[in-house]
C-alpha positions, 0 to 999 in steps of 0.5 A: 625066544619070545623076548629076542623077537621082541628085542629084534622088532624094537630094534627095527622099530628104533631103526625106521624111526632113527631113518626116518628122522635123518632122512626126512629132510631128503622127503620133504624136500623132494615131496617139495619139488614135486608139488612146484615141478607139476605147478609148473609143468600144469601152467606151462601146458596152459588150459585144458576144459572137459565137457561130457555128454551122456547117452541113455540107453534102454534097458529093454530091446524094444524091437526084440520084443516086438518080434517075439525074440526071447533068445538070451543075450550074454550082457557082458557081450552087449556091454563090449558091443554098446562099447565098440560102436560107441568109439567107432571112428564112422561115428565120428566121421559122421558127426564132422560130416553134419557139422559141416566141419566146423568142429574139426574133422572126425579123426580130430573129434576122436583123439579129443574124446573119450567114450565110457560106458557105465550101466545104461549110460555112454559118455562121451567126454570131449577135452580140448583149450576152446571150453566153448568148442569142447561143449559142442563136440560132446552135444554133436557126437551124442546127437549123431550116435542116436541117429548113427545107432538107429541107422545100424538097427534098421539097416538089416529091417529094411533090406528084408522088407525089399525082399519081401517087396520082391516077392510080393511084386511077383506073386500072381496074388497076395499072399496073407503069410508075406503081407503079414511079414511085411507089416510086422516088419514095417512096424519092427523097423519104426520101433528100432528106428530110435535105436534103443536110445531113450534120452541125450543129456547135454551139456552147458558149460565146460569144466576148467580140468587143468591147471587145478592148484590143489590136484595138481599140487596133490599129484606133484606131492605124491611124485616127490614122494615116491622119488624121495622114498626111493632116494632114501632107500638107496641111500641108506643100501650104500650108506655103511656108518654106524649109527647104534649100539648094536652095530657097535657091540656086533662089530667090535665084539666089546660092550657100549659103555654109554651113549652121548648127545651130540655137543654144542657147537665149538664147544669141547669142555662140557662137564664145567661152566655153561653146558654143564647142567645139561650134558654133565650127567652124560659123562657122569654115568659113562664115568660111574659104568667105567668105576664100577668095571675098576674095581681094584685096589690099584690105580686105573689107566684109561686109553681113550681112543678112535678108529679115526680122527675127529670121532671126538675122543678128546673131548671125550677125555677131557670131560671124563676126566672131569667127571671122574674128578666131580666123583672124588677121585684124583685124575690126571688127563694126558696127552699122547696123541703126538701127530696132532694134540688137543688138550692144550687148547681145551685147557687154555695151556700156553703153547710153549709150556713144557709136557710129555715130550720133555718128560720123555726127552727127561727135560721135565719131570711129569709133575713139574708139567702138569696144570691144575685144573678148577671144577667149580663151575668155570675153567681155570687152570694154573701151574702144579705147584706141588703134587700131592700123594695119592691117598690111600683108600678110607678115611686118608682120602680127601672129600674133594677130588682133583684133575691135572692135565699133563699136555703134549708139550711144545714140540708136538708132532716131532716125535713118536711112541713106536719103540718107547715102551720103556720110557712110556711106562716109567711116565705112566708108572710115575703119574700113577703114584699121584692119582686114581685114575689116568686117562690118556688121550691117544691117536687113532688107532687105524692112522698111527701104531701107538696105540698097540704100544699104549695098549701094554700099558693101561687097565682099560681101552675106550673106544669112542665112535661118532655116530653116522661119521665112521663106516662099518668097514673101519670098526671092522679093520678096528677089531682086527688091530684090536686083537693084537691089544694086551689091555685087560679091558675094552670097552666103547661109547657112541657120542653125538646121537642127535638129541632126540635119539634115547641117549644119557641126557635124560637129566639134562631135559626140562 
């Protein structure tokens, strides 16, 4: 159990990796237009200045003390209250008022500022386009709060003054306990009179808030950001093609032979010539997995197959082939892919040579059809002018191997496999006696039903699978057909992985 968790979180590893590589283009560029989007959004809104004014306030209720008032007073209350008067729109009212309206009227102060409290401090930010306007706003609102809070401290001092006036005034004589009362309040009123306010810091300059390239360009990226994980996500939820070995086994239910790097470009013939010192060893180790599973005496056929088209199952026949032949051994490719052949191309054979429909139509016989292909290091081909006899296996068997390819024949796409079992097995039969191994490039197996013909009649069926290109939907309807397969053995190979993905190219990298 310990290993198969530690199986299942390598894959999942790998996996995050192999989406993050494919999809970091999408990051990137969404990452990219966020970062322009906000530049552009931020220039478009034009300048935007802040100037903040602080407001310092006593730790100590100076006019409590004074009174003798030691009543516990929650601070988190007084912090809400310091807060609540501080954003009181009577106090804005009043600071337009004393500007004389120069500075805007008081709901206009307001929806320009912002008021904070933090410890003893209340600020008040006030953000506006005018850097000069937004400066004497902050100083104005934090005058005016030490003289409006002061207001409101005295306000209640000052009515019980007048009632102890009133009383006084009625009085037949003075009353020492109400003239007492009456200084001590005078007093008490003098001390509230700076309501609590200790200092009011202001302010010079305004700072230019908006546009700032960097923030901005930070905030832009972060955005993009989330988007572009969010279209990734979504993508890969409705994104169904298979992209691993695992997906493959778990689907088809068949083992992964190999893997194979993506080929360069309008390239098919990899195994000879230019290509061939970094993607020869691919083929070579899929060709050593596919020997070592061959194990008898007899010769091997191989059906190369896809669940659809341009998987890229000619070319890998072709270069399998090729491998096996560097291997000593005696290959002949064949192309019975009737809807739309390719070995004739890759081969460079002339398109009215004669091939596998004149062998069945018994114009030709397989030999007579057949080209000899060179593996030393370029292509060239040229007619069989005679076909030799498979050697028996030890010392009859000669050093060198050969590979010959049997094309479609110019009459392609005119003929079918369906209810010729018979004459493809005698072709077989007959190119087997000259050979190690025959490898047999057929249609797909979810477009046409000759693969369930062929499958009666080879050793081995490979499945190649395009990695990202074909859907899980279509390797499923692939194991469905491949029940009715008769072939003994079926096996399969993931090729273009890109580069970077682990693959069979170690010997190809420097």
């Amino acid at each position: 159990m310990p290993r198969k968790a530690e199986r299942m979180r390598s894959e999942g590893v790998e996996t995050l990796k192999a989406i993050a590589r494919r999809s970091s283009w999408i990051i990137v560029l969404l990452v990219a237009l966020g970062v322009l989007a906000m530049s552009l959004v931020r220039n478009h809104e034009g300048p935007l200045y802040s100037a903040t004014s602080d407001v310092i306030l006593s730790p100590l209720d100076f006019a409590a003390a004074a009174a003798g008032i030691n009543t516990y007073v929650d601070p988190q209350l007084v912090n809400e209250t310091e807060s609540a008067l501080a954003g009181s729109p009577q106090l804005f009212d009043q600071a337009a008022q004393q500007a004389g309206g120069l500075l805007g009227s008081g709901s206009a102060f307001r929806s320009a500022t912002s008021v904070s409290k933090n410890g003893g401090t209340i600020s008040f930010t006030v953000t506006g386009s005018d850097p000069k306007l937004a400066v004497e706003r902050a100083n104005a609102i934090a005058d005016t709060y030490q003289s409006w809070r002061a207001s409101l401290s005295t306000a209640s001092i000052q009515n019980a003054i007048d009632q102890l006036n009133t009383q006084l005034t009625g009085a037949k004589a003075s009353d020492p306990g109400l003239l007492d009362q009456l200084t001590r309040l005078k007093v008490l009123k003098v001390i509230a009179g700076g309501g609590n306010v200790l200092l009011v810091e202001h302010r010079q300059h305004a700072a230019k808030i908006r546009p700032r390239p960097v923030r901005d360009g930070l905030l832009g990226a972060f955005i993009g950001l989330f988007f572009g994980l969010l279209v990734v996500a979504g993508r890969e939820l409705i994104d169904t093609r298979v992209r691993s070995e695992a997906e493959i086994e778990d689907l088809l239910e068949v083992p992964v032979l190999g893997t194979v790097e993506a080929l360069p470009r309008k390239t098919s013939l990899v195994t000879v010539g230019r290509h061939r010192e970094r993607f020869a060893d691919m083929y070579a180790l899929l060709a050593a997995n596919l020997i070592q599973t061959s194990k008898d005496e007899k010769p091997t056929v191989i059906a190369v197959t896809s669940a659809t088209a341009a998987e890229g199952k000619t070319t890998t026949a072709s270069n399998l082939a090729a491998a096996l032949a560097s291997r000593n051994e005696n290959v002949v490719l064949v192309d019975f892919d009737s809807r739309k052949p390719a070995l004739g191309r890759v081969f460079r054979i002339p398109n009215d040579a004669p091939g596998v429909t004149d062998v069945l139509q018994r114009k030709a016989r397989p030999e007579d059809a057949m080209w000899n292909v060179s593996l030393n290091g370029r292509l060239l081909v040229s007619p069989v002018v005679r076909t030799p006899a498979r050697p028996a296996s030890g010392n009859g068997k000669p050093k060198a191997g050969s590979l010959r390819v049997l094309p479609m024949g110019p009459e392609n796409g005119k003929v079918t496999f369906a209810g010729q079992r018979e004459r493809l097995k005698t072709v077989i039969e007959s190119i087997e006696k000259s050979a190690d191994f025959v490898v047999l490039d057929t249609p797909p197996a979810l477009s046409v039903p000759d693969m369930t013909e062929i499958s009666q009649l080879v050793d081995v069926v490979l499945i190649v699978v395009r990695h990202g290109r074909v859907s899980r939907r279509s390797l499923a309807s692939l194991t469905r057909i491949q029940r009715n397969w008769t072939a003994p053995r079926t096996s399969a190979v993931l090729v273009g992985t890109p580069r970077h993905e682990e693959g069979y190219s170690y010997y190809g990298r420097s």
